[in-house]
N, C-alpha and C positions, 0 to 999 in steps of 0.2 A: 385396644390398639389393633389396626389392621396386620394381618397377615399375607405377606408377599412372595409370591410364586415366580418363578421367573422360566420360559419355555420356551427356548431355542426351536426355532424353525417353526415357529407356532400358530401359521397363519392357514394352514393347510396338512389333509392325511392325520397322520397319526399325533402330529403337534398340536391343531385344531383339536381332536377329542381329547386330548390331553388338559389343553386348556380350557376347556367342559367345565371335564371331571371336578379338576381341583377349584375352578370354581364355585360349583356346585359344592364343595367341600367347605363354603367360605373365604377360599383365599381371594385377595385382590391379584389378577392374573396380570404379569407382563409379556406380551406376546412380542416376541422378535421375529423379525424376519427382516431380508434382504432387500430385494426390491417392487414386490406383486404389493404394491399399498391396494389395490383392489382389493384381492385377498382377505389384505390384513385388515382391512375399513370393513371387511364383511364378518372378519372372526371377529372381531369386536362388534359390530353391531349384534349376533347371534348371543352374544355373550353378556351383554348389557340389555339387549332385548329379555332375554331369560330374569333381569332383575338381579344378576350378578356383577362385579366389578373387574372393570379391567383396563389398561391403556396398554400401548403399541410403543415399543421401543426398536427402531432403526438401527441395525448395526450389522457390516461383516463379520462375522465369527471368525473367517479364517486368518482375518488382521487383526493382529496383537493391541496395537497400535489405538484403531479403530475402539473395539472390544471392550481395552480399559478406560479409552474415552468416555464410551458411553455409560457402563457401569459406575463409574465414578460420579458420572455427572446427575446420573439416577439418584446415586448414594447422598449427593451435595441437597438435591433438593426435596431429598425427603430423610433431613439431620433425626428424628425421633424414631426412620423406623430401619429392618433390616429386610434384606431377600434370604427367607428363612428356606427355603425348596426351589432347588434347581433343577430343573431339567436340561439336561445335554443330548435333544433330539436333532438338530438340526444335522444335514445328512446330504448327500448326492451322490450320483451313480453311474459311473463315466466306463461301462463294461466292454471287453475286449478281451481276446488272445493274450497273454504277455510277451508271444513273437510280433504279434501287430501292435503293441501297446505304445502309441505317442506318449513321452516324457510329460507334456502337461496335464494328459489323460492322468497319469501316477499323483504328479505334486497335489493337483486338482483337489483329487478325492481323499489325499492324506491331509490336507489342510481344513479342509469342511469337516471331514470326520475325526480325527484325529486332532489335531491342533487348534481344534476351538475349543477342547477341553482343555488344554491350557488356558488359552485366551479367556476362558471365560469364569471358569473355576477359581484360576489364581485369585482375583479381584473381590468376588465375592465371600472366600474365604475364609480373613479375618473378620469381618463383621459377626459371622459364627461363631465364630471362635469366640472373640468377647462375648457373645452373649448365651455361650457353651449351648448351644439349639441348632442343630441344622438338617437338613436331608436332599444329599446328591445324589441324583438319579442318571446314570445315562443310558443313554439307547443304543445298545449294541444288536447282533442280527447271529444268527443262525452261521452267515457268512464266518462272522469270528469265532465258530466253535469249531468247525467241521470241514472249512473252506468252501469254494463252487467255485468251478473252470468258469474261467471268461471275469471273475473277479478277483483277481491276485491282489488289484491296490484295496477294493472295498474290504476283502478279508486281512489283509496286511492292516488298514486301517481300525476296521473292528476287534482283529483282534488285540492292538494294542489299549484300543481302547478298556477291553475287559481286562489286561494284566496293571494298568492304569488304576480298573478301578479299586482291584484286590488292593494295592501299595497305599494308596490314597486311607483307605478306609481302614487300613492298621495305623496310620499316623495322627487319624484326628478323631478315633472312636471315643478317646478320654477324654472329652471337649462336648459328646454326647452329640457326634453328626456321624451318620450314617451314607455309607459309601455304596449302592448298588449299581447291577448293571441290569436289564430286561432286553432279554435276545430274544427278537421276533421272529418269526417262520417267513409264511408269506400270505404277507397282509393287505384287504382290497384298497390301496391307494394308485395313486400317481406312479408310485413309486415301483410298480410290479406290471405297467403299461408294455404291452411288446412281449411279454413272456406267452407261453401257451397255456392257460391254464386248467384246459380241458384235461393235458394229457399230464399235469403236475398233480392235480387233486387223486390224479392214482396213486402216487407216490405217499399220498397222506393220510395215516390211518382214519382220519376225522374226515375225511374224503370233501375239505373245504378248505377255500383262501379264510382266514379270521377276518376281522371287522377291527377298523380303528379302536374303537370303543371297547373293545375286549383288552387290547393293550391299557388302553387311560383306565380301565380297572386296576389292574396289574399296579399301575403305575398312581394310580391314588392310596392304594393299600400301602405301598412302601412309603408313601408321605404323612402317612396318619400316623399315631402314638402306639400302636397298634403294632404298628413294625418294627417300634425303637431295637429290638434283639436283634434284627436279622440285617448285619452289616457285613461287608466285602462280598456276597451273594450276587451270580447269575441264574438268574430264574428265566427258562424258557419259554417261549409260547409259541408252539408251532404245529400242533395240533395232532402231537406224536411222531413228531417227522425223524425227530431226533433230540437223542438225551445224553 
């Protein structure tokens, strides 16, 4: 029976090596994302070109609505099997002042990051449940442990996301699904474009940004059988930056 991965924002950064990994691991990967089908018609080519499995699942994460549409509709059409590993990477970064902070700059980034772990979580959840196997993963940030000026909503976001994942993973660990978070430092994506990086690797004893791929390690380890022990856990990767 195939094994089903499921990888929010997955079409790109740290989602792309993400959905690698666990393919490379055997899983048949579902890669979501929003609206770059470029993108996502390239992570899946990269990904099926490797001789691995994968299809592309369309959906806004931040719509409830949307979210359980599609996950359900996933579920309908494939009655034998379940989305046994999820990923909760999908993410954006809308930074500013919180005296200059536009209102939608706030909802923005607590909807992406923050309420797509509802949106997304919820739905996939009893299928685990019945079939007492699972492992949720999300992607929280360095932001949610320690904070950084000019991102009040992405650290308000992240960090609920990690007291999330604590609550979560005391509820369903006797069900035998495992609850993590992976807070990343600053990783070379999309997503760290516009920073200065020259004068941040001072800041880091490892005196470098990480690499995607170092994350989807991280993030393959907690999805193997290998990690079944180590549930409600945030594991950093930030290259000493901070613990």
């Amino acid at each position: 029976m195939k094994k089903y991965a499921l990888v929010t924002g997955g079409s790109r950064g740290i989602g792309k090596a993400i959905c690698r990994k666990l393919a490379q691991m055997g899983f048949t990967v579902i890669i979501n994302y929003l609206s770059n089908d470029e993108a996502a018609a390239g992570a899946l080519a990269e990904i099926t070109g490797d001789g691995s499995e994968a299809e592309l699942l369309k959906f806004n994460v931040s719509d409830p609505a949307e979210s359980e549409k599609a996950i359900k509709a996933w579920q309908e059409a494939h009655p034998d099997a379940f989305i046994e590993v999820l990923v909760n990477n999908a993410g954006i970064r809308k930074d500013n002042l919180l005296l200059w902070m536009e209102q939608e700059d706030w909802y923005k980034v607590l909807g992406t990051n923050l309420n797509s772990f509802y949106n997304v979580t919820r739905p996939c959840l009893q299928p685990m449940a019945v079939h007492k196997r699972g492992r949720i993963i999300n992607i929280a940030s360095l932001s949610g442990l320690k904070g950084l000026p000019g991102q009040t909503n992405y650290s308000a976001a992240k960090g609920g996301l990690i007291a999330a994942t604590k609550a979560l993973a005391q509820e369903v660990g006797a069900r035998k699904i495992t609850v993590n978070a992976v807070a990343p430092g600053f990783i070379r994506t999309e997503m760290v474009d516009g920073l200065d990086e020259k004068e941040l690797v001072k800041t880091i004893p490892s005196r470098r940004f990480g690499e995607p791929e170092e994350v989807a390690a991280l993030v393959g380890f907690l999805a193997s059988e290998e990690a079944s022990y180590i549930n409600g856990e945030v594991i950093s990767i930030n290259g000493g930056l901070y613990s």
